[in-house]
C-alpha positions in Angstrom: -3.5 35.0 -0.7 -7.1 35.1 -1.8 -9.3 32.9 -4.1 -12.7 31.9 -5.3 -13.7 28.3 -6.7 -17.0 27.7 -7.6 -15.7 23.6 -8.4 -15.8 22.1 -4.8 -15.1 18.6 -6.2 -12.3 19.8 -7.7 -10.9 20.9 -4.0 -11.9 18.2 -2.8 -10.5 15.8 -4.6 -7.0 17.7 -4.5 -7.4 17.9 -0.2 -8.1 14.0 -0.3 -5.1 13.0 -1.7 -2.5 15.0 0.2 -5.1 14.3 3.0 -3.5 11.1 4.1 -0.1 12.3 4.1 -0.3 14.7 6.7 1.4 13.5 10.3 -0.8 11.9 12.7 1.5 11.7 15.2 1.7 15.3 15.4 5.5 15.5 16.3 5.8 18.8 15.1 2.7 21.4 14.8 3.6 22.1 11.3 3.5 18.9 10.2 -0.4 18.5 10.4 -0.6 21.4 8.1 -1.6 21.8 5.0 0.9 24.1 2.7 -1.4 26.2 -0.1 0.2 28.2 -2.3 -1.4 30.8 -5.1 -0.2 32.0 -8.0 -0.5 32.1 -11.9 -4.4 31.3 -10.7 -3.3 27.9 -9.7 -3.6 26.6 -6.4 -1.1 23.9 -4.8 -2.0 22.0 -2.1 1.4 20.3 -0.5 2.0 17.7 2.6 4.6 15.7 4.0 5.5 13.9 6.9 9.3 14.5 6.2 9.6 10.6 4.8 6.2 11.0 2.1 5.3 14.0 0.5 2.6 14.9 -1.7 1.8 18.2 -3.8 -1.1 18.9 -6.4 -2.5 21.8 -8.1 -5.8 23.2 -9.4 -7.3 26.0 -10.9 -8.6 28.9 -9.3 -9.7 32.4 -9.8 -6.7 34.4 -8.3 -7.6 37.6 -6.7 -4.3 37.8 -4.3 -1.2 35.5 -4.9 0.5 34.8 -1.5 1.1 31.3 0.7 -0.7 30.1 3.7 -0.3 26.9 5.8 -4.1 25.5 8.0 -4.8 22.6 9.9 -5.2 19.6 7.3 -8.1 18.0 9.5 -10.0 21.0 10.2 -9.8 22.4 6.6 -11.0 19.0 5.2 -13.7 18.9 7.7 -15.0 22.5 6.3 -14.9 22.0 3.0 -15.8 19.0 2.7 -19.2 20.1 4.3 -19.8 23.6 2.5 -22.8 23.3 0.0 -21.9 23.4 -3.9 -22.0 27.0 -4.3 -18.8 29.6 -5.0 -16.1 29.1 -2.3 -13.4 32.1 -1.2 -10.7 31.6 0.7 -8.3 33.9 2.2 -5.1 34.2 4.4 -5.7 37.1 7.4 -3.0 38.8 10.2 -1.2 36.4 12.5 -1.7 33.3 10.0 -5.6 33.0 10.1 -6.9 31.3 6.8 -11.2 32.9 6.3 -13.2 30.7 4.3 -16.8 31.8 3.2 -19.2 30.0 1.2 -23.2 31.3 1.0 -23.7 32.1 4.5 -21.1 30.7 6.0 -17.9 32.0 7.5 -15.5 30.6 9.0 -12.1 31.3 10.7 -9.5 29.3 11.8 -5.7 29.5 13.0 -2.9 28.6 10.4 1.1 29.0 10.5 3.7 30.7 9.4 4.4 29.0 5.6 8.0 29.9 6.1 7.9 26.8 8.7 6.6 24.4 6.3 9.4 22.1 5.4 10.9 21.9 1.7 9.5 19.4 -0.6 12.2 17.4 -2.6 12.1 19.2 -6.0 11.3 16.5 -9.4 13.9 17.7 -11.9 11.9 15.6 -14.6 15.4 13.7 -15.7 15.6 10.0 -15.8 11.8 9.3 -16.0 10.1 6.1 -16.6 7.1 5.3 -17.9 5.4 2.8 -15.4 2.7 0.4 -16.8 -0.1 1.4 -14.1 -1.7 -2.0 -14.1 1.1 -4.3 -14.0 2.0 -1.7 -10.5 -1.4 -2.2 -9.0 -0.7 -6.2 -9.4 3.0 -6.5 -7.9 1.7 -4.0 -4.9 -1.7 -5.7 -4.3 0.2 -9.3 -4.3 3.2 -8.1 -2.2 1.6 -5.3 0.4 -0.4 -7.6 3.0 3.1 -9.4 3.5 4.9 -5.9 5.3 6.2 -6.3 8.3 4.3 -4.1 11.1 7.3 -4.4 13.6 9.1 -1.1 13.6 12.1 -2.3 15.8 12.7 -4.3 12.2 12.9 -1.1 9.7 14.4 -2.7 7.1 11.4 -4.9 6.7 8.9 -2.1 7.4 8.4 -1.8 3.3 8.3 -3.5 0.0 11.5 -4.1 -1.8 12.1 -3.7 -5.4 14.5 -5.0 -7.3 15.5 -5.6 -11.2 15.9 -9.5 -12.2 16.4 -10.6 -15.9 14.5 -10.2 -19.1 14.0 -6.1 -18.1 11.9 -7.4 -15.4 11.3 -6.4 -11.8 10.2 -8.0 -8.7 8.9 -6.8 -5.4 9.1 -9.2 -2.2 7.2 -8.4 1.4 8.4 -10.4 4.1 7.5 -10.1 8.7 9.2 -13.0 9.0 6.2 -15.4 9.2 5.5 -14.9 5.4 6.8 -13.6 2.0 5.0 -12.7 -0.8 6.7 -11.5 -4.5 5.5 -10.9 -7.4 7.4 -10.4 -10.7 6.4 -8.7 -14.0 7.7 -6.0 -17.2 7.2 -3.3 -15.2 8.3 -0.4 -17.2 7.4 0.2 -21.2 10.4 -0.7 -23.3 13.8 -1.4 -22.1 14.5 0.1 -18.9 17.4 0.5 -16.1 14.8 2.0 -13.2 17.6 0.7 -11.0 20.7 -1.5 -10.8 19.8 -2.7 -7.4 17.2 -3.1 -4.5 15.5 -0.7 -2.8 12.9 -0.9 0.1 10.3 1.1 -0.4 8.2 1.9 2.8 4.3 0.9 3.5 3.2 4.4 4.2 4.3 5.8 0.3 3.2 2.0 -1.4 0.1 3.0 0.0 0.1 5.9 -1.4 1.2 5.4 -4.7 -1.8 2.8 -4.6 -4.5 5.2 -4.2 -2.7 7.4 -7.1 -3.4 4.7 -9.3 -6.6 3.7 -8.4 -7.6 7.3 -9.5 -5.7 6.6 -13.2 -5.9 4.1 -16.1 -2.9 5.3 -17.9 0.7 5.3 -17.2 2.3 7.1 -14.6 6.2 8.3 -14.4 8.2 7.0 -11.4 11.8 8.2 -11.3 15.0 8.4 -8.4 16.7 11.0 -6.8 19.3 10.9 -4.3 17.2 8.3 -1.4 13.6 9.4 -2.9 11.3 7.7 -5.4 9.4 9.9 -7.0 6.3 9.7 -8.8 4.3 12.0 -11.3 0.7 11.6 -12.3 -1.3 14.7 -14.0 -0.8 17.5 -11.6 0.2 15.4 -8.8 3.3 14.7 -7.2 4.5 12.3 -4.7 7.7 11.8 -3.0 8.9 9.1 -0.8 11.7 8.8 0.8 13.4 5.0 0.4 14.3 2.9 3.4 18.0 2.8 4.6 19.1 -0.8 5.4 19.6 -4.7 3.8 16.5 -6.2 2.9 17.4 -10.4 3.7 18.2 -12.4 1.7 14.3 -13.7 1.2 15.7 -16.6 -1.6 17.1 -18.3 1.4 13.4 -18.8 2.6 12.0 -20.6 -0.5 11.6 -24.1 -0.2 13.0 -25.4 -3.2 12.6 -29.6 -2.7 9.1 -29.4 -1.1 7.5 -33.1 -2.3 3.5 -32.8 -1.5 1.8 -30.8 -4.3 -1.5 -29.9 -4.2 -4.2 -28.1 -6.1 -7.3 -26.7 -4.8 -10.1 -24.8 -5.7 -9.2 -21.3 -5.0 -13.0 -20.2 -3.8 -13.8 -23.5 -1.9 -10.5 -23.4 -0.4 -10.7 -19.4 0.8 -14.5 -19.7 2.1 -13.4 -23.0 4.0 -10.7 -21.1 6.0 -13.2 -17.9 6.7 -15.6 -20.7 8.1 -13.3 -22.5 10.2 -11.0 -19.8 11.8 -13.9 -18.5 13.6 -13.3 -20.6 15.8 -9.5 -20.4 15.6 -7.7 -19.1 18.8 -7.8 -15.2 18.9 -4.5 -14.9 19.4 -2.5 -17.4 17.0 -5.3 -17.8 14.4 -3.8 -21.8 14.3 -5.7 -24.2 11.8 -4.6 -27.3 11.4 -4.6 -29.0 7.6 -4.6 -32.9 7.5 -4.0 -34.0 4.2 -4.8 -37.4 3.1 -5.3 -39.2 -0.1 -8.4 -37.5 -2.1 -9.2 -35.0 0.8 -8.2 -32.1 2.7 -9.5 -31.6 5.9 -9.4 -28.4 7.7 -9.9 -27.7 11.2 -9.4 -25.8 14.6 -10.4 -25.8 18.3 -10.6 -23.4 20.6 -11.3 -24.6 24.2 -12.8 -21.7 25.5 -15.2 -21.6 22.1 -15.6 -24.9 20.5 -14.1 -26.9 17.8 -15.1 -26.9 14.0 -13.5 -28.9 11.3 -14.8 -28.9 6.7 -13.5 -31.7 4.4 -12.6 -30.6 0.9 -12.2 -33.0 -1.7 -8.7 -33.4 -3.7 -6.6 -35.5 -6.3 -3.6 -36.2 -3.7 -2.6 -39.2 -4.5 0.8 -39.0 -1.5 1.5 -39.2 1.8 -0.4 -38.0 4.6 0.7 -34.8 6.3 -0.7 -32.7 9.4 0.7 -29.8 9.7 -0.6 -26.1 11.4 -0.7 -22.1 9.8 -1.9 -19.2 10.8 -5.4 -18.7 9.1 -5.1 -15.0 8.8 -1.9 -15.6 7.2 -3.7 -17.7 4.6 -6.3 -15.9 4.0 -4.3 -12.6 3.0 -2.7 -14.8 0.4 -5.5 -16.1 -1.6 -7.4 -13.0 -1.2 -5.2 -11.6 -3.9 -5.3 -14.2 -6.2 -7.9 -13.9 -9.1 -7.4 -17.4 -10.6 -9.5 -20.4 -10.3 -7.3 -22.3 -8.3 -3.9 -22.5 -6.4 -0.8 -25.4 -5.7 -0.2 -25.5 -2.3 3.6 -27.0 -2.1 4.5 -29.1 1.1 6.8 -31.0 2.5 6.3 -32.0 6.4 4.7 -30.5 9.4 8.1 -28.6 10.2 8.8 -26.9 6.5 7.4 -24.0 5.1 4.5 -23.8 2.7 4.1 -22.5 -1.1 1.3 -21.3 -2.6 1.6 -20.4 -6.2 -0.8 -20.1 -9.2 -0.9 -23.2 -11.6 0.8 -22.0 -14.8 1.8 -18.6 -13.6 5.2 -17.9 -12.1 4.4 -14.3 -11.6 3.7 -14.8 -7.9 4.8 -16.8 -5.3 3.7 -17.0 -1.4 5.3 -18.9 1.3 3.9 -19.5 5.0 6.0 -20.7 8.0 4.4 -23.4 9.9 2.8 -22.8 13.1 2.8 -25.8 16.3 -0.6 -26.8 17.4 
């Protein structure tokens, strides 16, 4: 293969988003290359870690078609510092990729493209149109809620899953917390599924940056265990967890008898302020809740103790009861609203925190003991 560019951005943008896709964990060699591919004077730019896969394309001034595979890291690294002026790259003997650019030259090893693993294929049947920024909303209020504990696989994603009214709702849980968030996904009626699947952190996160990048729809579609997604001239491919998301409704409180509503800001900048001096390892704050006042607090006997008063219209019974700050905070750093309900009902019950007059999302914290 052999090309000249003279748009570097162009490149650049293209390397940046299979960028992230490429194996860290370098479990096999092949895996932390990049698969390029000329022909037609288009260049495609593939990656995958065998579970998430992402190939785009660009145009290019063909002067050989042919394949190659390079180093992701190092490749990015070059180009990514090459001054804006015409760029040629070219595959060599023994799997060597040469890139020049003014008066530069470099060299660098590659391997065989035969190794570089298939892609799943998009047929383009059974393709629906996603509504971009109802997607960014259920990921953004759902995502900070994944579990991080890979000896629990099943809830080492988001799960998605059709409810009535050709709606859809995605649920996070670790065990700790849950976070959902419900919406019309898709335009017009739609059957994207008859029933859950979980959907792994690694492609949400990808899909995510793929729609930061675009303010129209997008088309999401399943094969076989894969959700796939096309946008432009990219395509991504992630393969679907394997396993029983639990049954998360069992979690939600549904008789909890203290409601209160809070200033979303005053509430949010209260608990920054506070957990600094929170234990490192718990994060515990403890919330006493009395008629016309919240007061938040935490010690820390190796640091100090620190304690902030908020003002409220509770009108019930008192109530101490403990949470993990951290846990907190990720949950109303996704809410753009002016306030929140916090729903509870003693020390030893689990906590809501919803939106007043929006069902859409819903939050609930387990309890810590301080």
């Amino acid at each position: 293969m052999k090309i000249s560019l003279s748009n570097k951005k162009e490149l650049m943008d293209g390397l940046t988003k299979v960028h992230s896709v490429v194996e860290k964990r370098n479990t096999l060699p092949i895996l932390s290359n990049i698969y390029l591919q000329v022909q037609n004077e288009t260049l495609t730019i593939k990656a995958t870690d065998l579970e998430v896969s992402m190939e785009t394309s660009l145009p290019v001034k063909m002067l050989e078609a042919g394949k190659a595979t390079v180093s992701a890291k190092n490749f990015f690294d070059i180009i990514r510092e090459l001054p804006e002026q015409e760029i040629q790259i070219n595959s060599k003997e023994n799997h060597w990729i040469g890139i020049s650019c003014g008066k530069s030259n470099f060299n660098i090893m590659g391997l065989a493209a035969e190794d570089f693993p298939s892609l799943p294929t998009h047929s383009g049947k059974n393709v629906f149109k996603t509504k971009t920024d109802v997607l960014k909303k259920m990921i953004d209020h759902s995502i900070y809620a994944v579990s991080t504990d890979e000896t629990r696989y099943h809830l080492n994603g988001i799960y998605l899953e059709p409810i009535e009214n050709n709606k859809y709702r995605m649920v996070a849980t670790d065990g700790h917390r849950l976070a959902c968030y419900e919406d019309t996904l898709f335009e017009g009626n739609s059957e994207f599924i008859t029933k859950g699947i979980i959907i792994p952190k690694k492609g949400i996160q990808e899909i995510r940056k793929i729609l930061e990048t675009e303010d129209k729809n997008i088309d999401l579609s399943i094969e076989g265990n894969h959700i796939l997604l096309k946008s432009g001239t990219t395509f991504l491919s992630v393969r679907l967890i394997e396993g029983q998301f639990p049954d998360y409704k069992q979690v939600i409180p549904r008789n909890n008898t203290k409601t209160i509503e809070l200033d979303k800001n005053n509430f949010f900048n209260s608990l920054k302020r506070i957990s600094l001096l929170a234990n490192e390892k718990s994060k515990g704050i403890k919330l006493s809740l009395n008629q016309g006042k919240l007061e938040i607090s935490s010690n820390n006997p190796d640091i100090g103790e620190a304690t902030e008063t908020i003002e409220t219209a509770y009108k019930g019974e008192a109530l101490e009861i403990g949470f993990n700050a951290k846990y907190l905070i990720d949950c109303l750093s996704v809410i753009n609203a002016p306030s929140i309900t916090f729903n509870l009902n003693d020390r030893m019950s689990p906590g809501i925190i919803k939106i007043p007059g929006n069902a859409e999302y819903l939050s609930v914290l387990m309890p810590m003991r301080l």
